[in-house]
N, C-alpha and C positions, 0 to 999 in steps of 0.2 A: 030258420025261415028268413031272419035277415039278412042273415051271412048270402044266401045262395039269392037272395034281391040285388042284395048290392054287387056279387059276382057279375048277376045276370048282366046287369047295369057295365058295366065296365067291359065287358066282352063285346057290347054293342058300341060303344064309346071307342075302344081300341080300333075295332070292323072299321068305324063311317073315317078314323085320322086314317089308317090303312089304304082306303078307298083312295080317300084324295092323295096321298102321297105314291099311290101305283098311278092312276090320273095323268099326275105331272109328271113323272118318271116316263110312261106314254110317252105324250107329249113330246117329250125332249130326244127321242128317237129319230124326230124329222126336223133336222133343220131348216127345210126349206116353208115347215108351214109357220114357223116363229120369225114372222117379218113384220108385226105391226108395228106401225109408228107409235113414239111414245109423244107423251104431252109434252107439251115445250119446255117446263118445267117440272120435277116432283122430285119426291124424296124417299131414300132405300135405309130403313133400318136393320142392322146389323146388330145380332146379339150372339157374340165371343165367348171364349172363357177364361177372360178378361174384363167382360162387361159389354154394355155397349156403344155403339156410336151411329151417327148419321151421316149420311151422303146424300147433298143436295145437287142436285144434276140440272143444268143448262143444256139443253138439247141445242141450241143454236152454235156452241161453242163446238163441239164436232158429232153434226145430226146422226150421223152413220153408228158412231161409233154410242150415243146414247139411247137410239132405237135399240142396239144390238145387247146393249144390260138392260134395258127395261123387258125385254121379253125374257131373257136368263130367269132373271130375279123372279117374275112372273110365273116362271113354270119352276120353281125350284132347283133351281143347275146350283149354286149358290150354300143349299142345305147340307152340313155337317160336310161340309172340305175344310183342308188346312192351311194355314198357314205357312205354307213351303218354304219360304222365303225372305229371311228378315235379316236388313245388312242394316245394321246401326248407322245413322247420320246419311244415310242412304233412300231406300226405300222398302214398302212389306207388300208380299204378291202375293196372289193367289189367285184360283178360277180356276185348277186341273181337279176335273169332276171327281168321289169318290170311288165312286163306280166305273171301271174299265172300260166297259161294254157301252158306258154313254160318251168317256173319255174318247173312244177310238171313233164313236160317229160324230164327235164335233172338231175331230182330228183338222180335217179338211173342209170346214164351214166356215168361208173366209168371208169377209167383209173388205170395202176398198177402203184407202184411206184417205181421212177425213184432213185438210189442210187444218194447221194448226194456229188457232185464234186465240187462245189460253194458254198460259204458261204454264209450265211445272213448279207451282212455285208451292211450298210446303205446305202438307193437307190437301194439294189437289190429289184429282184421280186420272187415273192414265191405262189404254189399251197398249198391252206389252206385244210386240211383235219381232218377227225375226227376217224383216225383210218388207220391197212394196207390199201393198195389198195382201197383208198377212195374218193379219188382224182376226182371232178366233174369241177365247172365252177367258182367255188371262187377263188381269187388271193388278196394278201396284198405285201405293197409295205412298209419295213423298213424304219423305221426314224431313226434307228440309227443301231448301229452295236450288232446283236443277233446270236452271235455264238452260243448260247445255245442250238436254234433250231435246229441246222447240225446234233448233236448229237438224235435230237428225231424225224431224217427222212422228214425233209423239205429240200429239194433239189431246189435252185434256177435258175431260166432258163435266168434271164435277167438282165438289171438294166437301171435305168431311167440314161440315158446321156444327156437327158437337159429339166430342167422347175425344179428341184428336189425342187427348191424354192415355185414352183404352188405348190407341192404336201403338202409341210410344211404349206402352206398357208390354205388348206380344213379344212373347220370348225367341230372343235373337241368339241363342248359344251356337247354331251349328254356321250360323255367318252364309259365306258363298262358299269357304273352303271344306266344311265338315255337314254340307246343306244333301237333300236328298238330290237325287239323280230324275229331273223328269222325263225321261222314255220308261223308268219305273214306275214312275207315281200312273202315267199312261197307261200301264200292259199290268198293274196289278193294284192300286187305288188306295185306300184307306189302310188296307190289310199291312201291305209294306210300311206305309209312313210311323203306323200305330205298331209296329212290330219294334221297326230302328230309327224312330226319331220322335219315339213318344214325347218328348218336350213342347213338341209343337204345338203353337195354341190353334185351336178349331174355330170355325165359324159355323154354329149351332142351326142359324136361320137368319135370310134377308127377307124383307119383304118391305113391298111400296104402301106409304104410310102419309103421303098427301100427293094429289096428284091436280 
């Protein structure tokens, strides 16, 4: 009798995280309705599997580009992706969704870009792009201090004010040169990275945690 209570009990428990996690999943289908401004200030915690850390975000430093992760983080774009990208003395990136199907509709959900008021200076946070106004769901988080960037239009909206140690800690083995290939991590998501680059460390859950 208790066994099939406490069953019952967790079958519903599973149902209502289920619910909310298709919700957001929803959600992140339409880029075009994830436009709300975010507060001028708050803060994204990040729990790794490596531990965690915080991102304190300055919306005035580049408004654009911190309206555009506070709706992410909000709808879950953010949950169980990996860490693609870790170049020692460099920087660690990530934002390419796990899921293909939501990868390919934030393909082309671009954002303009934000002129740059904050530096790269180590522990900030920065929207990775591949050109003007390119700006989608990728973000990298300096290891050290890259003013170089400022100069060629990366604009940083934030900076980790604590865990900076988690972040130095995410496993950097495959570099740039032995890194996965993102038109793959794109067209086939979690499956690939966890198939040939299992080392990679994950980012479990972001969520806004003072606003």
């Amino acid at each position: 009798m208790e066994k099939t209570v406490v069953f019952g009990g967790l079958l519903v428990v599973a149902f209502a995280f289920g619910s909310i996690a298709n919700a957001g999943k929803d959600a992140l289908k339409d880029p075009a309705k994830l436009t709300g401004q975010a507060p001028e200030s708050y803060q994204v915690k990040f729990e790794s599997s490596e531990g965690s850390f915080v991102v304190s975000v300055t919306r005035e430093w580049a408004p654009l580009g911190a309206d555009r992760f506070y709706n992410l983080v909000q709808n879950g774009f953010f949950d169980d992706v990996r860490f693609f990208r870790v170049v020692p003395n460099f920087v660690v990136q990530f934002g390419l969704n796990g899921d293909p199907t939501v990868s390919k509709i934030w393909q082309e959900a671009r954002i303009k870009d934000d002129p740059v008021k904050s530096s790269n200076k180590k522990g900030s946070i920065t929207f990775a792009t591949s050109g003007p106004n390119s700006r989608t769901t990728q973000v990298f988080i300096n290891l050290r201090d890259n003013a170089r960037l400022d100069g060629m239009g990366f604009p940083s909206f934030g900076v980790v004010s604590e865990g900076m140690d988690v972040v130095e800690k995410l496993y950097s083995g495959y570099g740039d040169d032995k890194g996965p290939a993102q038109q793959r991590i794109g067209s086939e998501g979690n499956a690939y990275l966890d198939k040939d680059f299992p080392e990679l460390d994950r980012l479990t859950r972001a969520t806004i945690v003072k606003k």
